[in-house]
PAKE-140719 format. One record per residue (C-alpha): y, x, z. Coordinates in steps of 0.02 Angstrom, whole numbers, plus 50000, padded with zeros to 5 digits. Layout:
<nodes>
{node {Y X Z}} ...
</nodes>
This chain:
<nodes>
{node {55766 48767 48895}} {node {55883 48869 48810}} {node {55958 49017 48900}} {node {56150 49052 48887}} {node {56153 49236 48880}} {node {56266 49360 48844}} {node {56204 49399 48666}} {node {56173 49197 48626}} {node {56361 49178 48639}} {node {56404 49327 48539}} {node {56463 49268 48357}} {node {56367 49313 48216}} {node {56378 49525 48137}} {node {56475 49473 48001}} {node {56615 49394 48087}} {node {56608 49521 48211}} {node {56614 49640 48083}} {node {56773 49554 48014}} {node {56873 49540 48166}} {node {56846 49737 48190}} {node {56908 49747 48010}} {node {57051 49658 48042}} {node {57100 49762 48216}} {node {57075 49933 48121}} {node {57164 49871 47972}} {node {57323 49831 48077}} {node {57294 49983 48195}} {node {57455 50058 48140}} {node {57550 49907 48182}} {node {57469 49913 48348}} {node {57497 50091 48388}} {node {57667 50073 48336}} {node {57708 49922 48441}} {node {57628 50007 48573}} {node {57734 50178 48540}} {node {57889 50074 48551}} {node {57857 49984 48718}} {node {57803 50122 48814}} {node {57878 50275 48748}} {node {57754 50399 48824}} {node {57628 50453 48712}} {node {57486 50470 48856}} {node {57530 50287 48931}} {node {57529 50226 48741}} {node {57354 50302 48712}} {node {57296 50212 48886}} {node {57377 50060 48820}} {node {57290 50056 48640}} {node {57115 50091 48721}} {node {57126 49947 48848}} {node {57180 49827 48707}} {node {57022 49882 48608}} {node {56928 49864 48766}} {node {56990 49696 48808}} {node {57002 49640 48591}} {node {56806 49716 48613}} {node {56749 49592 48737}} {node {56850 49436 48692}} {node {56767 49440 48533}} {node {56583 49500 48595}} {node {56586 49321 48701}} {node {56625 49239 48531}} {node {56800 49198 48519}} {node {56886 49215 48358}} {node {57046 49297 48343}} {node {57137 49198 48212}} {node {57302 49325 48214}} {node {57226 49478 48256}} {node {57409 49588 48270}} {node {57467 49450 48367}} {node {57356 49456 48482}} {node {57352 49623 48505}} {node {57527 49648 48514}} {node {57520 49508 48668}} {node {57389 49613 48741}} {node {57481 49758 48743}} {node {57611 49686 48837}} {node {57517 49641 48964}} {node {57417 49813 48967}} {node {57571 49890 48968}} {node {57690 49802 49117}} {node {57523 49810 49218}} {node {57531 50001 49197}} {node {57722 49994 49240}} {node {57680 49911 49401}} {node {57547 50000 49443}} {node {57604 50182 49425}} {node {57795 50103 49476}} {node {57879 50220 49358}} {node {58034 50292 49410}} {node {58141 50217 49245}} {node {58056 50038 49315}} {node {57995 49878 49198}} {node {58073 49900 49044}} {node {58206 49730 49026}} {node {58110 49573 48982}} {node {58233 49546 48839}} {node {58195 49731 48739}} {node {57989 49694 48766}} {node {58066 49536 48675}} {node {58156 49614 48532}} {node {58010 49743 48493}} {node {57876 49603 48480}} {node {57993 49507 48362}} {node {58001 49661 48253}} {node {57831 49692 48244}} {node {57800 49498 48226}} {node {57925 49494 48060}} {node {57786 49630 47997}} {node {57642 49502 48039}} {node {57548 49492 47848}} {node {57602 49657 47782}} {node {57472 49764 47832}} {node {57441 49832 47639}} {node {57640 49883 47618}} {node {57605 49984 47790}} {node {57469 50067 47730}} {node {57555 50104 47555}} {node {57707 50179 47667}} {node {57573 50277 47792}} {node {57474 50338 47652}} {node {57665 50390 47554}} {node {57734 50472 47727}} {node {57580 50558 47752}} {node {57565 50640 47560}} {node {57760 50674 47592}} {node {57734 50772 47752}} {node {57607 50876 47675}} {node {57721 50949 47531}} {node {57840 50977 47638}} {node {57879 51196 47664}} {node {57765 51239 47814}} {node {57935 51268 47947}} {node {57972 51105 47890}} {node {57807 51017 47916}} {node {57777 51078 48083}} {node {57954 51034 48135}} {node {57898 50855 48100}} {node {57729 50880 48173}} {node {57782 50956 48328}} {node {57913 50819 48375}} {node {57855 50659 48303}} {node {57616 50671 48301}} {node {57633 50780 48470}} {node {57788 50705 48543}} {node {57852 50893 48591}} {node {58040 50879 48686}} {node {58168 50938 48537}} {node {58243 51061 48709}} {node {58071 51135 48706}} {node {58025 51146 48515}} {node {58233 51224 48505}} {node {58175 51330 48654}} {node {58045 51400 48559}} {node {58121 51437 48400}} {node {58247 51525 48478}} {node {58378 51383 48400}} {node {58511 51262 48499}} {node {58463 51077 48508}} {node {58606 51029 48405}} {node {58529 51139 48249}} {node {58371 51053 48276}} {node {58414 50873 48303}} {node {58514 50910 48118}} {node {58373 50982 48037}} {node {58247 50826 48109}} {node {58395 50701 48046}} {node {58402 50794 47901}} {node {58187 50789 47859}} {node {58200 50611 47909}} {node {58308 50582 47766}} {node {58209 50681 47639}} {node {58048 50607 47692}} {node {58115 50424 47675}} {node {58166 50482 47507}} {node {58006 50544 47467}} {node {57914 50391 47532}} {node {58037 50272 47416}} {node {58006 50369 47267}} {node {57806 50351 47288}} {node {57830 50173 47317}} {node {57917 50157 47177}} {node {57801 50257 47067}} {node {57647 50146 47132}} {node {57733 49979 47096}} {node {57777 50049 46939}} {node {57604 50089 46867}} 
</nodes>
């Protein structure tokens, strides 16, 4: 008689190993989806670990995930309005039709997962050569998700200067980005 466990129904390492692939490779995507729905950086980090819980046992009981940013983006969703009515947050459940137009953006993305990296990879070597008052200016407000009232608190600077100087590295740092692109595609 054949027993029906747990570990009979779990698909074989290597495609296990390549669905795992696939969810790291598109992490980015997912994080960034994520970001974008929830807009709180400790609810996003709940939200990403419960998808890789849930994108962890779907595929342990065999189940291959034939879109794997898809998916997870669809997971995410869910992961996230069940947090929404669960803590009942005091701005609500975000309008059907914005969860909508987020997931289509991310979906358009669906099969560029190298570009993203390219553009990660260039963002990342452009932050680092930026001057060190510069860097941590983007560190501060967009890895740690600091208020711009508090980081302009604490540089002793009005919120105006600081929202110019952010617009201002955002604009140098796409720049940057474009020229490295460019250089790659060039060589």
């Amino acid at each position: 008689m054949h027993d029906n466990s747990a570990q009979d129904r779990q698909p074989p390492d290597d495609a296990l190993d390549r669905q795992v692939r696939a969810f790291l490779d598109c992490r980015p995507l997912i994080e960034g989806h994520i970001a974008a729905l929830v807009r709180d950086r400790a609810l996003a980090d709940d939200v990403f670990q419960e998808v890789w819980v849930r994108f962890e046992r779907v595929t342990r009981r065999g189940e291959v995930i034939a879109n794997v940013p898809a998916w997870c983006r669809a997971a995410a969703r869910l992961v996230a309005l069940e947090s929404w009515r669960e803590q009942r947050r005091e701005q609500g459940t975000p309008d059907p039709e914005l969860l909508s137009l987020v997931d289509r953006a991310y979906q358009e993305q669906d099969g560029q997962e190298e570009l993203w990296h390219k553009k990660s990879e260039a963002l990342g070597t452009c932050i680092d050569e930026l001057p060190p008052r510069s860097r941590d200016l983007v560190v501060r407000r967009y890895r740690k998700g600091d208020p711009i009232s508090t980081i302009a608190g604490q540089l002793g600077q009005s919120v105006t200067s600081v929202k110019t100087a952010l617009c201002r590295l955002r604009l140098a740092l796409g720049d940057c980005v474009r020229k490295k692109l460019n250089h790659l595609e060039a060589i």
